[in-house]
Every structure is written in structure tokens, then in C-alpha cells.
C-alpha positions in Angstrom: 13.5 -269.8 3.1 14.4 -266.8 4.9 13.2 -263.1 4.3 15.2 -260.3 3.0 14.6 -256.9 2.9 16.5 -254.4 0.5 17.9 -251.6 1.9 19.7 -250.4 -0.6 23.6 -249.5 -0.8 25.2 -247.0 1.7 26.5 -244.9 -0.6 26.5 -243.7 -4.2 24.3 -245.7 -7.1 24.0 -250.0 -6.4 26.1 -251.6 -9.1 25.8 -254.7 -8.2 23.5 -257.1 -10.4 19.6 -257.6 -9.8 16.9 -255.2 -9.9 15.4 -254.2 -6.2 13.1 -252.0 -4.9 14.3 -250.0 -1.4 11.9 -251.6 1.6 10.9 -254.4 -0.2 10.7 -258.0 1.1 12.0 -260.9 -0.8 12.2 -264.9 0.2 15.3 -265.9 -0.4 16.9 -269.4 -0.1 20.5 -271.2 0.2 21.3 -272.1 -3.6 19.6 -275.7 -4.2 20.4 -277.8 -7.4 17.5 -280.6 -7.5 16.8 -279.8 -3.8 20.2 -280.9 -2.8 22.0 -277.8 -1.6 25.2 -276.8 -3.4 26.4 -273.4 -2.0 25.7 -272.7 1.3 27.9 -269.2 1.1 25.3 -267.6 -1.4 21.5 -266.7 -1.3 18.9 -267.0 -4.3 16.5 -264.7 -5.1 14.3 -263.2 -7.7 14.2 -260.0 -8.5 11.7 -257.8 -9.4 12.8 -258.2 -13.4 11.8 -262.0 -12.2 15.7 -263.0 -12.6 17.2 -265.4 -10.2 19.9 -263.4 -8.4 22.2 -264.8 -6.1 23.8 -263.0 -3.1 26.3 -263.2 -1.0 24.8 -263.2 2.9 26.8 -260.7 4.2 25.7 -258.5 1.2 25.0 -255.0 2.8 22.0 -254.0 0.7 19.9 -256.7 2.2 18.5 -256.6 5.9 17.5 -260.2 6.9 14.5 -260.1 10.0 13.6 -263.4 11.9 9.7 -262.3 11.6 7.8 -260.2 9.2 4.0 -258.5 8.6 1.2 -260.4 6.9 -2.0 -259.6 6.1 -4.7 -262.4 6.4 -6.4 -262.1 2.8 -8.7 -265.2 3.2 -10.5 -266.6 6.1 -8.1 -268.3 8.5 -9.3 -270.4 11.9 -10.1 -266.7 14.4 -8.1 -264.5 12.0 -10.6 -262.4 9.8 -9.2 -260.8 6.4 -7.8 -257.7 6.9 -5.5 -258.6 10.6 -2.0 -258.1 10.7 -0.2 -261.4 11.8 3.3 -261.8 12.6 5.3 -264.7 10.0 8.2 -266.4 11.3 9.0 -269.0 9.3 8.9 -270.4 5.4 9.3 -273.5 4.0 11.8 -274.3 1.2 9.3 -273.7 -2.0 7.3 -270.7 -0.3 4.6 -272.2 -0.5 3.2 -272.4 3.3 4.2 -269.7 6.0 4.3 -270.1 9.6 2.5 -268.0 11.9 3.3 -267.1 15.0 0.8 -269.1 17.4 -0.9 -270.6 14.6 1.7 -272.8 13.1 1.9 -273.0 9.0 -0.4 -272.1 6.5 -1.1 -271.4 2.8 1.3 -268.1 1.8 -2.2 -267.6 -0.4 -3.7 -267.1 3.0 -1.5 -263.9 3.6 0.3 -261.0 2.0 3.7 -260.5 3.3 4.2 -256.7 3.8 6.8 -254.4 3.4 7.3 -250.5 3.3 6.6 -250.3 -0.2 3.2 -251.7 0.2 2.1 -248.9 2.6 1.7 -245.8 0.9 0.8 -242.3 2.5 -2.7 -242.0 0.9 -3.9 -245.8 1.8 -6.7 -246.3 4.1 -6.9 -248.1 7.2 -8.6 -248.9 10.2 -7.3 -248.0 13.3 -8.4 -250.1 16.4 -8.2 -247.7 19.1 -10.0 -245.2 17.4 -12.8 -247.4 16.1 -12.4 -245.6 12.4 -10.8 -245.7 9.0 -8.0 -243.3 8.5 -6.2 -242.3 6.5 -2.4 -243.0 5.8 0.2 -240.5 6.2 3.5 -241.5 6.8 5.0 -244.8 6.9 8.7 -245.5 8.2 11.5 -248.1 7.4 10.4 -250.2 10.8 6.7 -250.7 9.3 5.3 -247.9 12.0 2.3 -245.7 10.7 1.1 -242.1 11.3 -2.4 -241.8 10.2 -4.4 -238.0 9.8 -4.8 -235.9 13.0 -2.5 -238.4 15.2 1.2 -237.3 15.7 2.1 -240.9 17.0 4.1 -243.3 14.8 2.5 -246.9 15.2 2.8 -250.1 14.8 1.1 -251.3 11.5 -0.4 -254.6 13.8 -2.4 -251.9 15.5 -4.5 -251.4 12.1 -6.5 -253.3 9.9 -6.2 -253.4 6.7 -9.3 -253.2 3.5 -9.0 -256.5 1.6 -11.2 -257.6 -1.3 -10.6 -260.9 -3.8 -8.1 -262.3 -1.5 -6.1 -259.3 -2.2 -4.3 -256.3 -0.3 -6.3 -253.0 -1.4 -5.3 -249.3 -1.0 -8.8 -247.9 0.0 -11.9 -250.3 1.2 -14.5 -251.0 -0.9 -18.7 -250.9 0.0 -21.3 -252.5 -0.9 -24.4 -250.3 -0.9 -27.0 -251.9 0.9 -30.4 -250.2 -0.2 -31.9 -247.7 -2.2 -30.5 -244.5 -1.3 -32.3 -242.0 -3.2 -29.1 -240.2 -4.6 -28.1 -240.3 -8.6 -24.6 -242.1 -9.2 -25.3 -244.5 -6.2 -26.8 -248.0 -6.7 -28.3 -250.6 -4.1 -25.9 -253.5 -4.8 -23.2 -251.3 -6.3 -19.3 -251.1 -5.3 -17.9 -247.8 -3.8 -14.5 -246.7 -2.4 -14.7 -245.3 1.0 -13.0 -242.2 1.8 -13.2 -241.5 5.5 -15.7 -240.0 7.8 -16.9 -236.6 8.2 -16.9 -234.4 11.2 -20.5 -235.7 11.9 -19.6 -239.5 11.4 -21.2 -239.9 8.2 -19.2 -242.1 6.0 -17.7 -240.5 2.7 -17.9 -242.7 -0.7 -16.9 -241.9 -3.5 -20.4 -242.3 -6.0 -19.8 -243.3 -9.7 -19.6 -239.7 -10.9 -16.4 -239.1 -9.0 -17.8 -236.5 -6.0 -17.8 -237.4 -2.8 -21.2 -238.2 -0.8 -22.2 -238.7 3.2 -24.2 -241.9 4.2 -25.0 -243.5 7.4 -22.7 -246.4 8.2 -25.6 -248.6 8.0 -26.3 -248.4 4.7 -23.4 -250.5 3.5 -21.1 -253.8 4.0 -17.6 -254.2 3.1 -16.5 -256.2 0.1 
């Protein structure tokens, strides 16, 4: 399979059939019948109604890179949930993914991203920095600008908060002891919202308001 991302026409409203979402990624495939392929001129797809779609390959809506993001959502060898991975390669059902200097593996073991995925808002953490930021803009070539940093990155410079094997907007905690605060429970789930001038990290406690905590006193999900 090979990826595609939609770009989108060049001008005026996209007729054309299929429904597709600007910056997403898509696996698309020569048209097979029984695994024999039939027509080597035109691309399958599904689209995000979950129709098969077929393409032509020259189609000018669709941007077609030899390597793509990933997020590792699961344990894999020395990649740790939450690394961005570069994927060059799928086989024909989608079903493994090859990684570059790994080789294949389970597509349950990543999440392909794309520039609809990363939203200004999302949290992530930034490596040279040693912190979670906070999202603030993303562009078409997957570079990020997080809060109080005018560079544009790129996204492999960041990890990313994962929890259940799946892609998350914010990170989640686990509270690790009893803190002596109302709305926040040893053992209980909170979304993290940053750190404060002081280093304290921000959670946000089961009534809604936002409280300080030494790092210590939690674990991620």
C-alpha cells in the first residue's frame, strides 16, 4: 500500500466523488480483484464516509510521501509509547508497517499521523526542553510551534501522551498518594495541563479547577 495525503483541490469547491478531510493520511492500494491486480492506472481508497473510492494517481487532491509519522502506542523492542517513528512501507492488507531501522510491525503498534491529528491545544513533550507544552500551531509539513517558542519543529522532536494503546490530546496521571486536597484521589486519573512558573505540575482535579503538585506525586497512564 502506499500513503496518500489529501490536499484538497486548487481551486474552487472538490467535486469529485469521495469524502476527505484536508491533511489527512489515507493507505491506498492499486485496485485488486481476489488479490490479483486489475487496474494498475487507478488507486483504492476509503473514505472517511467508509466508501471505497478509486483515484486516478495523478489526481491533484492527493500528495503521495515515501515516509510518514507514527506514534508507537504499545510497547515495541527500544521504542517506548509515545516516540515518533518514521514508516516507510505497508503491506498490501495494512495490516503490518515497516519502520525505518526496525523493519515491519503490527499497524496496532503505531498511529499513523497526519495534520489533522495535531491540534493547537494538544499537549506534548518537548525533548529539549525537558517539559510538556503546549500545542500552538501546526503546519502542512507536520512542524510544531509549542507556547513561548517561536521555532516551527519537527513533530519527531516531541513525544506524545498515549493511554490504552491510543493517541491522546492531553496526558493523563495517576495520583500516587494521598494529597490532602478535596477533588483529588490517590489512585485516581487526572489530565495534566502544564507546569507553572515554579515547576509545579498543573492537573486538572475532578471539580474542573486547576491545582499545583510536585512531579513526584504522580505516574503517567
Amino acid at each position: 500500500m502506499i500513503f496518500a495525503i489529501y490536499r484538497g483541490p486548487r481551486d474552487g469547491p472538490d467535486t469529485r466523488p469521495g469524502s476527505f478531510t484536508k491533511g489527512r493520511l489515507y493507505l491506498a492500494s492499486a485496485e485488486v480483484d481476489d488479490k490479483v491486480v486489475v487496474d494498475v492506472q487507478k488507486l483504492r481508497l476509503t473514505d472517511d464516509a467508509g466508501e471505497d473510492v478509486r483515484i486516478d494517481p495523478e489526481n491533484d487532491r492527493f500528495e503521495y510521501p515515501d515516509e510518514v509519522y507514527a506514534v508507537v502506542v504499545k510497547a515495541l523492542g527500544p521504542r517506548t509509547p509515545g516516540e515518533v517513528v518514521t514508516v516507510d512501507e505497508a503491506d498490501d492488507d495494512g495490516e503490518f508497517v515497516s519502520i525505518a531501522g526496525m523493519g515491519f510491525v503490527r499497524h496496532a503498534n503505531v498511529q499513523l499521523l497526519d495534520s489533522v491529528m495535531l491540534k493547537p491545544g494538544m499537549m506534548v513533550f518537548d525533548r529539549s526542553r525537558g517539559r510538556w507544552d503546549r500545542v500552538r500551531r501546526v503546519d502542512e509539513c507536520m512542524r510544531i510551534q509549542v507556547e513561548d517558542c517561536e521555532e516551527m519543529r519537527d513533530c519527531s522532536d516531541f513525544v506524545f501522551s498515549v493511554s490504552d494503546g491510543d493517541l491522546t490530546t492531553v496526558p493523563l496521571l495517576r495520583c500516587l498518594d494521598d494529597t490532602g486536597r478535596d477533588n483529588i484521589e490517590k489512585g485516581g486519573i487526572y489530565r495534566v495541563k502544564g507546569l507553572d512558573d515554579a515547576g509545579m505540575l498543573v492537573v486538572e482535579d475532578d471539580a474542573g479547577e486547576d491545582v499545583s503538585f510536585e512531579p513526584g506525586r504522580f505516574e503517567f497512564v
